[in-house]
GUGU-848490 format. One record per residue: x, y, z of N, C-alpha, C, O in turn; residue number from 1. Coordinates in steps of 0.02 Angstrom, whole numbers, padded with zeros to 5 digits. Example, Ala and Ser with C-alpha at 12.3 -4.5 7.8 and 13.67 -1.06 7.14 Angstrom:
+--------+--------+--------+--------+--------+--------+--------+--------+--------+--------+--------+--------+-----+
!    n.x !    n.y !    n.z !   ca.x !   ca.y !   ca.z !    c.x !    c.y !    c.z !    o.x !    o.y !    o.z ! seq !
+--------+--------+--------+--------+--------+--------+--------+--------+--------+--------+--------+--------+-----+
!  00660 ! -00284 !  00390 !  00615 ! -00225 !  00390 !  00660 ! -00165 !  00390 !  00712 ! -00166 !  00423 !   1 !
!  00642 ! -00112 !  00354 !  00684 ! -00053 !  00357 !  00645 !  00002 !  00394 !  00670 !  00057 !  00402 !   2 !
+--------+--------+--------+--------+--------+--------+--------+--------+--------+--------+--------+--------+-----+
// end
This chain:
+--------+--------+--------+--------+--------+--------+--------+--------+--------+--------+--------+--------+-----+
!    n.x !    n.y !    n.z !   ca.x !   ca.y !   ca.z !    c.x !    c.y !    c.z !    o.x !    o.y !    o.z ! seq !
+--------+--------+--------+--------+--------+--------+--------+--------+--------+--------+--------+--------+-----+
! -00523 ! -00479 !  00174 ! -00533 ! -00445 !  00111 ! -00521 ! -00496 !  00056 ! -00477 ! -00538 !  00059 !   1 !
! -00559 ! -00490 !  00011 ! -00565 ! -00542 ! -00031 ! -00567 ! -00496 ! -00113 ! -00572 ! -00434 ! -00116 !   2 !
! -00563 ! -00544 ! -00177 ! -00569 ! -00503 ! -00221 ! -00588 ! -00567 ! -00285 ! -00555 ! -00619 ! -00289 !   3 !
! -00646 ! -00551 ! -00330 ! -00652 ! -00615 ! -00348 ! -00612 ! -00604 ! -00444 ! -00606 ! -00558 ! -00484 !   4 !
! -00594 ! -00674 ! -00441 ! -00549 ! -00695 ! -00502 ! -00597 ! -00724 ! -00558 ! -00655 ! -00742 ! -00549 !   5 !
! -00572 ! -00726 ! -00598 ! -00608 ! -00743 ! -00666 ! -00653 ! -00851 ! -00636 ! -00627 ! -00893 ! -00598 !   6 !
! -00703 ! -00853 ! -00664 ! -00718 ! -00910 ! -00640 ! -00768 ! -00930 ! -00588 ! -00797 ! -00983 ! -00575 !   7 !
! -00769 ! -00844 ! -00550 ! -00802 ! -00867 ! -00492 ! -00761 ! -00867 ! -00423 ! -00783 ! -00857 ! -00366 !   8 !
! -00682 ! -00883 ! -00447 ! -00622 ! -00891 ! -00390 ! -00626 ! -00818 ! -00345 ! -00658 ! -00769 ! -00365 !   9 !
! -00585 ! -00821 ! -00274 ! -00566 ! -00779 ! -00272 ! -00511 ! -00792 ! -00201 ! -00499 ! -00835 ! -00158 !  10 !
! -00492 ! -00731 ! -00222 ! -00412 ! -00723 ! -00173 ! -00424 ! -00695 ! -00116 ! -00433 ! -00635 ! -00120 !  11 !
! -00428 ! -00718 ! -00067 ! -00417 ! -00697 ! -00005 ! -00365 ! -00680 !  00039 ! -00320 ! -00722 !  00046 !  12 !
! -00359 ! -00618 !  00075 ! -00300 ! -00598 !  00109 ! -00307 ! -00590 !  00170 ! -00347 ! -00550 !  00196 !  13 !
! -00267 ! -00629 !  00201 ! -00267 ! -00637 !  00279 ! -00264 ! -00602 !  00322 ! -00297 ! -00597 !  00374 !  14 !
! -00199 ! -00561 !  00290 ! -00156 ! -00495 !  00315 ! -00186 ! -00441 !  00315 ! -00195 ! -00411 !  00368 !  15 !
! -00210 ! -00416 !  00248 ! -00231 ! -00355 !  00219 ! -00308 ! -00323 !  00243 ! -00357 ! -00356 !  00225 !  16 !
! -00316 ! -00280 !  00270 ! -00377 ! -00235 !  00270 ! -00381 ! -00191 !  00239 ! -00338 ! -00195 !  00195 !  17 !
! -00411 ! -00147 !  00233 ! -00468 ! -00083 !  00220 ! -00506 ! -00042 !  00272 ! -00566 ! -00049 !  00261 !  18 !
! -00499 ! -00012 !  00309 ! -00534 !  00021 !  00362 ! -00540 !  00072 !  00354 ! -00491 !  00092 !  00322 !  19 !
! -00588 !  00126 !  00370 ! -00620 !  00181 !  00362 ! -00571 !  00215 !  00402 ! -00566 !  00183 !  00454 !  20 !
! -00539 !  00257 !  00403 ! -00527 !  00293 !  00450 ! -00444 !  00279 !  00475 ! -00417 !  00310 !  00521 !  21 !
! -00416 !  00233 !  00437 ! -00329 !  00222 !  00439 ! -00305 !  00220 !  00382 ! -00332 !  00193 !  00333 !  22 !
! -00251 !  00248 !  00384 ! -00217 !  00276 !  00315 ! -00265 !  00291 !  00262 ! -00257 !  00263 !  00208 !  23 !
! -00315 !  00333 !  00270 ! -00362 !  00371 !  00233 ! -00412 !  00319 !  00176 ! -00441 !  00335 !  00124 !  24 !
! -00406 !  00244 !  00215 ! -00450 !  00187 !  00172 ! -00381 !  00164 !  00134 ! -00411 !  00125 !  00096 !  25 !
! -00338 !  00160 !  00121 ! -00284 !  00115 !  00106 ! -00267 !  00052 !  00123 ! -00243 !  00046 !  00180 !  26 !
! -00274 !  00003 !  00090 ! -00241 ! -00066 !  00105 ! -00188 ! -00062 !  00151 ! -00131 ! -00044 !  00138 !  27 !
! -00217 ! -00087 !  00225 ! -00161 ! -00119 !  00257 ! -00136 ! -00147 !  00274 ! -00139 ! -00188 !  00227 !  28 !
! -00093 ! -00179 !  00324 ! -00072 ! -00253 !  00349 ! -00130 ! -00244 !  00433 ! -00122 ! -00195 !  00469 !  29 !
! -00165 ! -00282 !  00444 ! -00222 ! -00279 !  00478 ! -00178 ! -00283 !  00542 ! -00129 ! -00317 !  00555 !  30 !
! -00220 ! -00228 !  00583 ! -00223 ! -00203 !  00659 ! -00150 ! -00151 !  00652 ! -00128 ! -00131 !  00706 !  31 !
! -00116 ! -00132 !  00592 ! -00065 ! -00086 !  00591 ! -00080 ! -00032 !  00551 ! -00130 ! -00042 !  00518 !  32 !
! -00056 !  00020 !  00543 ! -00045 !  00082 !  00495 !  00001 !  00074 !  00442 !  00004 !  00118 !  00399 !  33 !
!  00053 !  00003 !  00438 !  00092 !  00004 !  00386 !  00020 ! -00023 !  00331 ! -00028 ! -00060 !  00342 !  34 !
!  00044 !  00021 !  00260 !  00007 !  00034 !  00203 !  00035 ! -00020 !  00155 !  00096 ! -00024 !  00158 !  35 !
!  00002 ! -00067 !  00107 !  00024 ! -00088 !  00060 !  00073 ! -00052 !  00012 !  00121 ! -00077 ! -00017 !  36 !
!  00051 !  00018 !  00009 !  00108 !  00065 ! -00019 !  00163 !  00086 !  00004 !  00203 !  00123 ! -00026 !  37 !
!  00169 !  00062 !  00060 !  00225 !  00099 !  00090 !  00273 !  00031 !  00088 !  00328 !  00039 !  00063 !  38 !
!  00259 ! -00024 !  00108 !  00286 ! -00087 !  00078 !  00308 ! -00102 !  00012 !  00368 ! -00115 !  00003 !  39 !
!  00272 ! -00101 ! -00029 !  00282 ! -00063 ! -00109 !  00350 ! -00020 ! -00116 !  00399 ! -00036 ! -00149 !  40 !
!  00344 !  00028 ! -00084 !  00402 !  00085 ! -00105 !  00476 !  00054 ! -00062 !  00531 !  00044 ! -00086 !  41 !
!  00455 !  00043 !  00001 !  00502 !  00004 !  00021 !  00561 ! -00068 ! -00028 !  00623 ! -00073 ! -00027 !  42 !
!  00517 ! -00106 ! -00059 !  00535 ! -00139 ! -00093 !  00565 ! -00112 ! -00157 !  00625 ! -00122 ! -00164 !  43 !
!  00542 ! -00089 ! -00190 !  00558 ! -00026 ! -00231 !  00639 ! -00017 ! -00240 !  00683 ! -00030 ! -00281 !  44 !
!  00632 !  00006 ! -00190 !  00697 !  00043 ! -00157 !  00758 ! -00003 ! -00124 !  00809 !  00014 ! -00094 !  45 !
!  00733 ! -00066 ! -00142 !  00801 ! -00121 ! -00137 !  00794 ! -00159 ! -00050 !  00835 ! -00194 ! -00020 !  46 !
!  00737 ! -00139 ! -00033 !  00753 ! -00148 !  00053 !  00709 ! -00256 !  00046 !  00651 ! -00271 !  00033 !  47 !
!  00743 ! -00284 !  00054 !  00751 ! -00351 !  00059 !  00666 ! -00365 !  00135 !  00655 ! -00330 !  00184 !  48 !
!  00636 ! -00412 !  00116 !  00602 ! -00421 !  00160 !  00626 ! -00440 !  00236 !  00585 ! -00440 !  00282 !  49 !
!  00677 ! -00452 !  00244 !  00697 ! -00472 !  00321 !  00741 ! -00376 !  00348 !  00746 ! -00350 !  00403 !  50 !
!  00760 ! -00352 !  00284 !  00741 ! -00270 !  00299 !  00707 ! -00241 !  00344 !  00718 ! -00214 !  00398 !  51 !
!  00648 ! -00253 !  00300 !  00542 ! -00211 !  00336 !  00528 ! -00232 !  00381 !  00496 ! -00206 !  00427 !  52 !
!  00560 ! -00311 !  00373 !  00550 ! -00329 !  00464 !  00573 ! -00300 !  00505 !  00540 ! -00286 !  00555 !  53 !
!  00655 ! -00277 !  00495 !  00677 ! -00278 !  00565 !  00671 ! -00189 !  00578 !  00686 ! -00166 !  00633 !  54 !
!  00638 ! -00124 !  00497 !  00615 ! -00096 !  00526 !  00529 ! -00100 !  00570 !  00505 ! -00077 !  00622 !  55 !
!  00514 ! -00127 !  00538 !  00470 ! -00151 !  00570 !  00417 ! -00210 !  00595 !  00363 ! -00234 !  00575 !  56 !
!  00469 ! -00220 !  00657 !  00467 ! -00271 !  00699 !  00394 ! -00293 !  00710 !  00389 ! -00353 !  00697 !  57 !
!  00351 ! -00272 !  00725 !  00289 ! -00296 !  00746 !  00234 ! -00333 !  00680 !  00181 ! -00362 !  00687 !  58 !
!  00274 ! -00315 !  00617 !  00246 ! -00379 !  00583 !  00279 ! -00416 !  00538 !  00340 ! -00409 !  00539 !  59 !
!  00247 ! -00464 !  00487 !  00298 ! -00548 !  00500 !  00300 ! -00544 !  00440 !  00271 ! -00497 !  00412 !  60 !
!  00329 ! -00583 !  00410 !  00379 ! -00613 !  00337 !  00302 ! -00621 !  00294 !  00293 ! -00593 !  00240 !  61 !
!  00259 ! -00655 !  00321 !  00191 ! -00678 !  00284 !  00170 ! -00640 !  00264 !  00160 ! -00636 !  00204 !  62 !
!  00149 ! -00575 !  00322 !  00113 ! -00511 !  00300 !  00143 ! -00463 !  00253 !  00108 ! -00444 !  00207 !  63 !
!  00215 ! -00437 !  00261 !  00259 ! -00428 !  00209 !  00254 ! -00457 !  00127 !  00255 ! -00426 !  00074 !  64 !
!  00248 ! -00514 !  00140 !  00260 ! -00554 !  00079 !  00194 ! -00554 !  00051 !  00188 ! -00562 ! -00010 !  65 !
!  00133 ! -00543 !  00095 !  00043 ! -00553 !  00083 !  00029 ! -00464 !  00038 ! -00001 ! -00441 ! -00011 !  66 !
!  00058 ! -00448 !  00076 !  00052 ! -00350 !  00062 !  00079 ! -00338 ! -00024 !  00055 ! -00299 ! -00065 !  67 !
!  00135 ! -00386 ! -00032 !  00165 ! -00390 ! -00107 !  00134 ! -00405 ! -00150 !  00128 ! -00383 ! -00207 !  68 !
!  00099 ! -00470 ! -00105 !  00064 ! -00516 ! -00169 ! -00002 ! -00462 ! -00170 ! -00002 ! -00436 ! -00226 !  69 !
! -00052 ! -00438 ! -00132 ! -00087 ! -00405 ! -00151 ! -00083 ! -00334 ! -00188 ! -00133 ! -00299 ! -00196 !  70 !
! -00025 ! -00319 ! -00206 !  00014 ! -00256 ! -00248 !  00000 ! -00280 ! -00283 ! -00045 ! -00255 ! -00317 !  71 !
!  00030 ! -00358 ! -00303 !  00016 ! -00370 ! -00382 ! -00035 ! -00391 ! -00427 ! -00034 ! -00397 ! -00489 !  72 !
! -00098 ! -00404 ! -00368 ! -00163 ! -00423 ! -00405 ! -00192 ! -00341 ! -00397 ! -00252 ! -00333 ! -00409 !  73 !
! -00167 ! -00301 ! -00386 ! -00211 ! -00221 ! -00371 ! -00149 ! -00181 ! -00393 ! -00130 ! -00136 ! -00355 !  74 !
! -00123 ! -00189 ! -00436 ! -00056 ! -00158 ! -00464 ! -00071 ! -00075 ! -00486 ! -00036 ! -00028 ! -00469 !  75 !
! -00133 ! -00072 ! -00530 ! -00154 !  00009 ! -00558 ! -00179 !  00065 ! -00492 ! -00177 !  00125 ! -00481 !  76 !
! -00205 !  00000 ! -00455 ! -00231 !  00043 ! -00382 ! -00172 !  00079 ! -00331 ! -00172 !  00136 ! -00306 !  77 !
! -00119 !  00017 ! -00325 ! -00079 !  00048 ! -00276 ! -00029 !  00086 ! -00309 !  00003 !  00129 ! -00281 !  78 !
! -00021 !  00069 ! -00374 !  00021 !  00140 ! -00395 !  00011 !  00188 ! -00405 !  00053 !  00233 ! -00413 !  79 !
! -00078 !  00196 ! -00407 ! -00127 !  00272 ! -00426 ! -00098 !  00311 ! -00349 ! -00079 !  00369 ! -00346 !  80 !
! -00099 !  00270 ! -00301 ! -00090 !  00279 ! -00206 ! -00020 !  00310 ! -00221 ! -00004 !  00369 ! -00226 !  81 !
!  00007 !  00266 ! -00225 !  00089 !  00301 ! -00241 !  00103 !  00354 ! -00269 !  00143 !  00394 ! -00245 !  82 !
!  00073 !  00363 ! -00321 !  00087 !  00436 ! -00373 !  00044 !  00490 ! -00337 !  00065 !  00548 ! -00335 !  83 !
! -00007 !  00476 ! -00314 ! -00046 !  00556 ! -00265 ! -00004 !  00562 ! -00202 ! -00011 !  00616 ! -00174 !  84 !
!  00038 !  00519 ! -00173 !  00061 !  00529 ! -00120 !  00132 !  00565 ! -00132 !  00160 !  00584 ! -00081 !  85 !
!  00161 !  00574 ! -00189 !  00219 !  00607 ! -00202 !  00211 !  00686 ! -00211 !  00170 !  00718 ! -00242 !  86 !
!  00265 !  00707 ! -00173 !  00239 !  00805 ! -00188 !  00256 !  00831 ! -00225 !  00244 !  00891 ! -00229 !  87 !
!  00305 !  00788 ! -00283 !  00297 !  00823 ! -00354 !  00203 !  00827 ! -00393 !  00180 !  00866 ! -00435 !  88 !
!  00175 !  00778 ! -00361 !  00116 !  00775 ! -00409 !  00059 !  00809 ! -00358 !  00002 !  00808 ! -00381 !  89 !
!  00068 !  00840 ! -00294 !  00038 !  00883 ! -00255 !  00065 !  00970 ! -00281 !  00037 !  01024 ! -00289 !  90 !
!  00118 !  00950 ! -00286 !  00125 !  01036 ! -00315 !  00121 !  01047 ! -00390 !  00122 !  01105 ! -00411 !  91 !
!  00117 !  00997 ! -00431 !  00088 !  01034 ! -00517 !  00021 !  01029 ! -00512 ! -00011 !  01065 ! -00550 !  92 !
! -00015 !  00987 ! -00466 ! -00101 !  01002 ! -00444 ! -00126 !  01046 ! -00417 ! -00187 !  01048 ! -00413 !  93 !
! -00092 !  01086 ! -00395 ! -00127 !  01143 ! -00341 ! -00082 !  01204 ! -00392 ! -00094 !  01263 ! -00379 !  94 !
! -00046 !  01193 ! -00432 ! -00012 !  01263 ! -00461 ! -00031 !  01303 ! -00470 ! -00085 !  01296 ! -00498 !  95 !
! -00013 !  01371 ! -00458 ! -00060 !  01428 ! -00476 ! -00139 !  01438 ! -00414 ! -00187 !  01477 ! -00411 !  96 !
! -00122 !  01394 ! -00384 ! -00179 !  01406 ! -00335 ! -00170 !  01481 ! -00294 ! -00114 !  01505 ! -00297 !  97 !
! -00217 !  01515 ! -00259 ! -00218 !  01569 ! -00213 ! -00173 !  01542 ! -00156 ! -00122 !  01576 ! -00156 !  98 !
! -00171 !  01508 ! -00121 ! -00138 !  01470 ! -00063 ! -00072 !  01454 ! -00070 ! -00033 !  01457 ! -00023 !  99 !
! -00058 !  01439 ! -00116 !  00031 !  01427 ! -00122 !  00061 !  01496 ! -00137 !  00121 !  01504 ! -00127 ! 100 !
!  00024 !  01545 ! -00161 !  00060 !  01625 ! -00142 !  00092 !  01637 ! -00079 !  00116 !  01692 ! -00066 ! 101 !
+--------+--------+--------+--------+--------+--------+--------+--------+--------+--------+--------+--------+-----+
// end
């Protein structure tokens, strides 16, 4: 996945995919289900990168650290991800709906 920079440049990520059909098209760390967002909130929340590792073991300091750096060139995107994924902002969206009766 690539993304192009002013110039013509562009940034390429080693780590990171996009796939149809895992974590609902969300940036991930490639061949896993961990989400750029969920790395994000993790960090957030004070958890140190040798943390995320050791919850989760099956991927590496690079991809961790690759997942960050692509937060911060897609910063409006993964926090738009973040804020629909919270159920304060699922339940003032559906308020008053027939279904939550």
């Amino acid at each position: 996945m690539s993304i192009t920079l002013e110039k013509g440049q562009k940034t390429k990520y080693l780590y990171i995919e996009r796939k149809k059909g895992v974590c609902g098209g969300e940036p991930v760390v490639i061949g896993t289900r961990i989400s750029v967002s969920l790395i994000v909130e993790l960090d957030r929340m004070g958890h140190s990168v040798d943390e995320i590792i050791t919850m989760y073991p099956h991927i590496t300091h690079a991809q961790v650290y690759e997942a960050l750096s692509y937060y911060y060139d897609h910063k409006d995107e993964i926090d738009k991800i973040i804020e629909e994924n919270r159920e304060g902002y699922w339940m003032e969206k559906t308020k008053g709906e027939k279904w939550r009766k």
